[in-house]
C-alpha positions as a Markdown table, in Angstrom:
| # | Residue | x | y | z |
|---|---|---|---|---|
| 1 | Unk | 0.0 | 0.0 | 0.0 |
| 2 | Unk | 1.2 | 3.2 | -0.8 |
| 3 | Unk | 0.9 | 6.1 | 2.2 |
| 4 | Unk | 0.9 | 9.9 | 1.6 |
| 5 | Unk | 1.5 | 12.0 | 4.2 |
| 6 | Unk | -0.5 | 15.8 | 4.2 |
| 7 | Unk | 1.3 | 18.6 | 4.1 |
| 8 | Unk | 0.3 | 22.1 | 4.7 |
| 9 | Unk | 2.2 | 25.1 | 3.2 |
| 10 | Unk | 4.2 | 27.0 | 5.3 |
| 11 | Unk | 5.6 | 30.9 | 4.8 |
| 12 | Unk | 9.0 | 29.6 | 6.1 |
| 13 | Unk | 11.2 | 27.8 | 3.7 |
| 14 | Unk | 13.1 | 26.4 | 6.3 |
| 15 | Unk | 10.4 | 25.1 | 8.2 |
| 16 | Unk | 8.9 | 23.3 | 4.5 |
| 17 | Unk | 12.2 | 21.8 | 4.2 |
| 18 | Unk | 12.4 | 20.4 | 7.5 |
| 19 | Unk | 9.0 | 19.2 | 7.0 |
| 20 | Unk | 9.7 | 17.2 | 3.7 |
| 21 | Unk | 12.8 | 16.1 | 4.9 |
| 22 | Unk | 11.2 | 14.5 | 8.4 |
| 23 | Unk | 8.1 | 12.8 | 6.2 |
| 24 | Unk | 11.2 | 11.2 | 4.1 |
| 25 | Unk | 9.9 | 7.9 | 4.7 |
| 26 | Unk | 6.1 | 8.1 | 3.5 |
| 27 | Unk | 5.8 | 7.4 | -0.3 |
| 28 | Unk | 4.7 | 10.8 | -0.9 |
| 29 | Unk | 2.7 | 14.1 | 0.0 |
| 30 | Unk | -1.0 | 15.4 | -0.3 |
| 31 | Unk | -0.8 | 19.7 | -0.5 |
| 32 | Unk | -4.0 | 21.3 | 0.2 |
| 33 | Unk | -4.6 | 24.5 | -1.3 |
| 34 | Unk | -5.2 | 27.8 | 1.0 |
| 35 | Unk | -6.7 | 25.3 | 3.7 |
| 36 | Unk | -10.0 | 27.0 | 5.2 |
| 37 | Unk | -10.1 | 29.9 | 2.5 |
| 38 | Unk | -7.1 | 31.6 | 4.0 |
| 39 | Unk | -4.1 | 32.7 | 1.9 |
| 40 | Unk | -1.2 | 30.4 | 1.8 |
| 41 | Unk | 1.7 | 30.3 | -0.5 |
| 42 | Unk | 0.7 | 28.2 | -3.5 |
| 43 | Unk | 0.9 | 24.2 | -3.2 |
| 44 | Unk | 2.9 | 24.1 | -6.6 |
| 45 | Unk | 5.9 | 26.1 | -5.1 |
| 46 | Unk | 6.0 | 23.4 | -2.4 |
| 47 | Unk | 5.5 | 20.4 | -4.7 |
| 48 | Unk | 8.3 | 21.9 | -6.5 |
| 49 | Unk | 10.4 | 21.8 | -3.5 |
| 50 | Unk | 9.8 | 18.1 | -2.9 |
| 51 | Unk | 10.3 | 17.3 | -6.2 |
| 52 | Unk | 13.7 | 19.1 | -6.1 |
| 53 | Unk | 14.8 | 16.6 | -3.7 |
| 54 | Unk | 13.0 | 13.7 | -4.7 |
| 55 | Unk | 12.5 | 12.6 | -8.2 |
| 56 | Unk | 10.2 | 9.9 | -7.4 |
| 57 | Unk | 7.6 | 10.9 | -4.9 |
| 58 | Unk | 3.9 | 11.1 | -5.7 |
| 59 | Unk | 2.8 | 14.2 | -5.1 |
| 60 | Unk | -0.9 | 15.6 | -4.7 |
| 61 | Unk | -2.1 | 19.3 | -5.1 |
| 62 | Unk | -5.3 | 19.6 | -3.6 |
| 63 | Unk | -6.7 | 22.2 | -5.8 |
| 64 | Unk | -9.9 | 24.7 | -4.5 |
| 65 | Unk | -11.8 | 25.9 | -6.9 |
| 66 | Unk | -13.9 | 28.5 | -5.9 |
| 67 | Unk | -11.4 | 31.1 | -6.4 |
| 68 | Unk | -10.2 | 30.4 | -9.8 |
| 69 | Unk | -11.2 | 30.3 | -13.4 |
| 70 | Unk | -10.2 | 28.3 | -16.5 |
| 71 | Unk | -6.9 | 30.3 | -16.8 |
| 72 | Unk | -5.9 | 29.4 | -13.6 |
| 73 | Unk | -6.8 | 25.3 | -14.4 |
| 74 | Unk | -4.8 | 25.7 | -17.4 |
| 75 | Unk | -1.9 | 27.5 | -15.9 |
| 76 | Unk | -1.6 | 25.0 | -13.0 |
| 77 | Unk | -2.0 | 22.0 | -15.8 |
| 78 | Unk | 1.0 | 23.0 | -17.3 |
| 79 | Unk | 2.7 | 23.6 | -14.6 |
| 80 | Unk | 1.6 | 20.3 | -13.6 |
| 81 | Unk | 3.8 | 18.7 | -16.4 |
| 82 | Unk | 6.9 | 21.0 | -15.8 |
| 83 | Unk | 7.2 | 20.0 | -12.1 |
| 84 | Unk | 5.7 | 16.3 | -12.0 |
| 85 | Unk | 2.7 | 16.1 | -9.4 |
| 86 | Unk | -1.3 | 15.4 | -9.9 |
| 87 | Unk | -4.1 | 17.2 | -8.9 |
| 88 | Unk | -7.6 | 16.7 | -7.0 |
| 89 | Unk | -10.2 | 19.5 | -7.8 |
| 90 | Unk | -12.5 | 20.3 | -4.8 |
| 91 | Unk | -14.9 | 23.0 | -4.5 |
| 92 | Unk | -13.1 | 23.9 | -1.3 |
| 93 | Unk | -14.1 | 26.2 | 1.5 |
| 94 | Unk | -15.3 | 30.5 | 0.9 |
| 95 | Unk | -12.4 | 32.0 | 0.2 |
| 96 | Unk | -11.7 | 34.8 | 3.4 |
| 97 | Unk | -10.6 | 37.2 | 1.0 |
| 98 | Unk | -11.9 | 38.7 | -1.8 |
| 99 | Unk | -15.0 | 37.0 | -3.8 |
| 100 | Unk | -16.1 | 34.1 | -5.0 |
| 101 | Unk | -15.8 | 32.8 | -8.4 |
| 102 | Unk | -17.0 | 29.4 | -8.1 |
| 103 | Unk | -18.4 | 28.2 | -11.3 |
| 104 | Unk | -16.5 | 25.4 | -11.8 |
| 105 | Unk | -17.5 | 21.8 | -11.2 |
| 106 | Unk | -14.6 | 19.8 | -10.1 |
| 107 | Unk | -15.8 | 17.4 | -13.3 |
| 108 | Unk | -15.0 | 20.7 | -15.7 |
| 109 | Unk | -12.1 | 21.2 | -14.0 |
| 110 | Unk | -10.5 | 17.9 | -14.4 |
| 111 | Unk | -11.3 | 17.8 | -17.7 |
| 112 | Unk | -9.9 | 20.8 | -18.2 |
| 113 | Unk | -6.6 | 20.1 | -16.9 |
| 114 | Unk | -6.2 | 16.9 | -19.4 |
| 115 | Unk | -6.7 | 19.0 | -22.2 |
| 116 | Unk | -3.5 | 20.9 | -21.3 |
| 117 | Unk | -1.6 | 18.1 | -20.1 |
| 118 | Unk | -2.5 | 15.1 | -22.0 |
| 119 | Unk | -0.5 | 12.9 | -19.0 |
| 120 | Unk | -1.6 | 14.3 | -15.9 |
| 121 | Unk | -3.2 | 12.2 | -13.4 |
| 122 | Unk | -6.2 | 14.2 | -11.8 |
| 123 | Unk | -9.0 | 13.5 | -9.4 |
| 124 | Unk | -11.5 | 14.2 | -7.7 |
| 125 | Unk | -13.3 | 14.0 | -3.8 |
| 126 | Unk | -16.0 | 11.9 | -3.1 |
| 127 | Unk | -17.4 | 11.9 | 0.3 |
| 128 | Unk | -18.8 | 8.8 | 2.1 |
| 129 | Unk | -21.5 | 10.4 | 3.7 |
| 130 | Unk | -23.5 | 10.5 | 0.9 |
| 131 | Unk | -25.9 | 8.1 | -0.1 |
| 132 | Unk | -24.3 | 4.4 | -1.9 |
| 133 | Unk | -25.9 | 5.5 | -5.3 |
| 134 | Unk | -24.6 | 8.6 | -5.3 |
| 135 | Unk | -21.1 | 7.5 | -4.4 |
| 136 | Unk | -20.9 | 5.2 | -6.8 |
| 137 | Unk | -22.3 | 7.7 | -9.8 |
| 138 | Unk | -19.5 | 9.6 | -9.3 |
| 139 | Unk | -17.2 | 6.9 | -9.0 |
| 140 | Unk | -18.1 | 6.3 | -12.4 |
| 141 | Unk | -16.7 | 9.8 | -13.8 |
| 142 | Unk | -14.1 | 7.4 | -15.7 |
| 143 | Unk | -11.6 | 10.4 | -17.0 |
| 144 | Unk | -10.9 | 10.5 | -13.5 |
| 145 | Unk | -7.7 | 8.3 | -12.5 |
| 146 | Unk | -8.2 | 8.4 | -8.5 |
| 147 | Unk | -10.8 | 9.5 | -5.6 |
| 148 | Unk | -9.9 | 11.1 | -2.5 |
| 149 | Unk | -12.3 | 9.7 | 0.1 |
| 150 | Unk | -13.6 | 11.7 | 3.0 |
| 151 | Unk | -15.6 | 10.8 | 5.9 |
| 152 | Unk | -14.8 | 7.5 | 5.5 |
| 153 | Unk | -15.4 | 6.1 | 9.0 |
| 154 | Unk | -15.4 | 1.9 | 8.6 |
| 155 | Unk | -14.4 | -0.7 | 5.7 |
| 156 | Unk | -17.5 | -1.8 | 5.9 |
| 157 | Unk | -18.6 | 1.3 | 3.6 |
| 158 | Unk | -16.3 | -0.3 | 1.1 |
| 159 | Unk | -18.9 | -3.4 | 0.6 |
| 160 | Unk | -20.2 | -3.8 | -3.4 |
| 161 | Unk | -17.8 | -0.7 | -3.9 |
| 162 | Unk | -14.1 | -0.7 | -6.6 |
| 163 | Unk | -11.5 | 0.2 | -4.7 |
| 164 | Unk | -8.7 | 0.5 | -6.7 |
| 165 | Unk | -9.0 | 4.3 | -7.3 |
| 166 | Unk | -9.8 | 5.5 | -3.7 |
| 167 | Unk | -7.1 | 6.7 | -1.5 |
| 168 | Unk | -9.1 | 7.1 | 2.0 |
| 169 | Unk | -8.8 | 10.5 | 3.9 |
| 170 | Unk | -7.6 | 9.5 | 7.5 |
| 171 | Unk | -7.0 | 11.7 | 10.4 |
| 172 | Unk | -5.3 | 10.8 | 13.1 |
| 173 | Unk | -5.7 | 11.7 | 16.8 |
| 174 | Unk | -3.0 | 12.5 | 19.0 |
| 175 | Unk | -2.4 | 13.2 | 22.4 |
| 176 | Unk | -0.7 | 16.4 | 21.1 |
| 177 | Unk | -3.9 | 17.1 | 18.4 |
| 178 | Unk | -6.5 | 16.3 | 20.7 |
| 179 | Unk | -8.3 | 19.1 | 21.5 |
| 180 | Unk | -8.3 | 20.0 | 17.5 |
| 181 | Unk | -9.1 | 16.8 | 16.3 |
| 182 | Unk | -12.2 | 16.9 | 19.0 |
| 183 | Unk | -13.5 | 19.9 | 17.4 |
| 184 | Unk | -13.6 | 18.5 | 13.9 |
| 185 | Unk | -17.0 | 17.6 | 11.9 |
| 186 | Unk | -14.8 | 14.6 | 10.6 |
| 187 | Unk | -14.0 | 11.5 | 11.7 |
| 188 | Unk | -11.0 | 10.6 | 13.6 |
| 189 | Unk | -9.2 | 7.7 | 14.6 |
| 190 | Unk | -7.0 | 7.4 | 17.4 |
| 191 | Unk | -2.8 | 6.9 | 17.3 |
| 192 | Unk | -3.3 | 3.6 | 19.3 |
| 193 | Unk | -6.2 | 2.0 | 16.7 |
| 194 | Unk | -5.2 | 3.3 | 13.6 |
| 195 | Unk | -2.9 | 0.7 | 12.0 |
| 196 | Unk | -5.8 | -1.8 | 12.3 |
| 197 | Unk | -8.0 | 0.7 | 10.8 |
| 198 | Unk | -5.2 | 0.6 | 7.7 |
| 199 | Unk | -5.0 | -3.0 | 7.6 |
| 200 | Unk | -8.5 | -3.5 | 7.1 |
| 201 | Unk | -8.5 | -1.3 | 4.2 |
| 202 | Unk | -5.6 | -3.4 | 2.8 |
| 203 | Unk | -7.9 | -6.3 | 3.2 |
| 204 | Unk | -10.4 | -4.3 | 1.2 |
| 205 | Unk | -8.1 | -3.8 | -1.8 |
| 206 | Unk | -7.3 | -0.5 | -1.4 |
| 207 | Unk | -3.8 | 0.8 | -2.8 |
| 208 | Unk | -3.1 | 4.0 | -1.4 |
| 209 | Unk | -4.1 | 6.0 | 2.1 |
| 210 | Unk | -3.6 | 9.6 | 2.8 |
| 211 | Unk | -2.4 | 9.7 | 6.6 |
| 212 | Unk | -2.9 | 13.7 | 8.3 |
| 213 | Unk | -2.2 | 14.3 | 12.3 |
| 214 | Unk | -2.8 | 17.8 | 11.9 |
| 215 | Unk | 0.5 | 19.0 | 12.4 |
| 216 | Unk | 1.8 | 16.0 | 14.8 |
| 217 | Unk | 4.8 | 14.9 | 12.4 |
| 218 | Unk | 6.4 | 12.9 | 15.1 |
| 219 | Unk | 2.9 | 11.0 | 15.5 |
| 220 | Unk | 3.0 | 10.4 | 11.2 |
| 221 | Unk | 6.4 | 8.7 | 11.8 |
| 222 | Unk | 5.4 | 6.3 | 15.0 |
| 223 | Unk | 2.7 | 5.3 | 12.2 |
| 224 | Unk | 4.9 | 4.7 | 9.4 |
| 225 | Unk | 7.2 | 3.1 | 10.8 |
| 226 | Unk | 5.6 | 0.9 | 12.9 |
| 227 | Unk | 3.9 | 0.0 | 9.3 |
């Protein structure tokens, strides 16, 4: 199984490079994109970073799109190729500054971004909170080459479901993260349970995890390595 690690922009190159360089062992990174509608420096500068140091990482930008238009898709396609990473389009929350533009599906933007960039691998977010049918409609979008799951909170969810494009959302809860992870309208799973958790998606033919402990790097190794 192949693990990503998240990995939030920082405004401190020194602190990104520490970062990357202490999540060495995962198989590669997730980058969300100006997480909460805030302003962040842009995921592609840090995927660029990463893939300075290591040519074979997979590397995710989560991109929002509810501050861009088709220039924007287009630009970060190509810049997609130049660097080496994919891309999952979400709608992503209000922007805190400035306006919406927000007329984008995430299916638009995908196919979008393959127009410009013929080899790019881009997805999409599915959340498992929504009815079966409708989770597996858009399962069914077929230009898309992976799913990141949210709000995935047992395998059992997986049942009559294809697996082989999902890469589950998990986060992890930490004696450090605790009081964060608590206030979260997600699910968690604690440090001491998780591995099981992972296993059991193994079982369930699935290929590839995103792991976050919101900020607890030590916490992502313990996992990772006890993996």
């Amino acid at each position: 199984m192949q693990i990503l690690a998240e990995l939030h922009p920082k405004t401190k190159i020194e602190k990104i490079e520490r970062e990357i360089k202490e999540l060495e062992s995962f198989d590669g990174f997730d980058i969300p994109d100006s997480p909460l509608g805030l302003p962040s420096p842009l995921p592609s500068v840090v995927a660029t970073l990463i893939r300075s140091k290591y040519g074979n990482k997979r590397i995710i930008v989560n991109q929002r799109l509810l501050d861009v238009n088709e220039l924007f898709i287009a630009s970060l396609s190509l810049t997609s190729k130049l660097v080496g990473f994919e891309i999952a389009f979400t709608r992503g929350d209000k922007p805190k500054l400035g306006k919406e533009i927000g007329y984008l599906t995430s299916e638009q933007a995908l196919l979008l971004s393959k127009k410009y960039n013929k080899d790019l691998k881009a997805g999409l977010m599915i959340s498992f909170r929504r009815e079966k049918s409708e989770i597996i409609k858009r399962l069914n979008f077929e230009p898309a080459d992976f799913f990141l799951v949210l709000r995935l909170e047992s395998e059992d969810q997986l049942e009559g479901i294809k697996t082989s494009k999902l890469i589950p959302y998990i986060i992890i809860k930490t004696e450090k993260n605790k009081a964060l992870a608590d206030s979260l309208s997600q699910p968690v799973f604690d440090e001491n349970i998780v591995l099981d958790f992972i296993y059991k998606l193994e079982d369930k033919g699935i290929e590839g995890i995103l792991l976050s402990a919101l900020g607890d790097i030590e916490a992502l190794n313990r996992i990772i390595k006890k993996y």
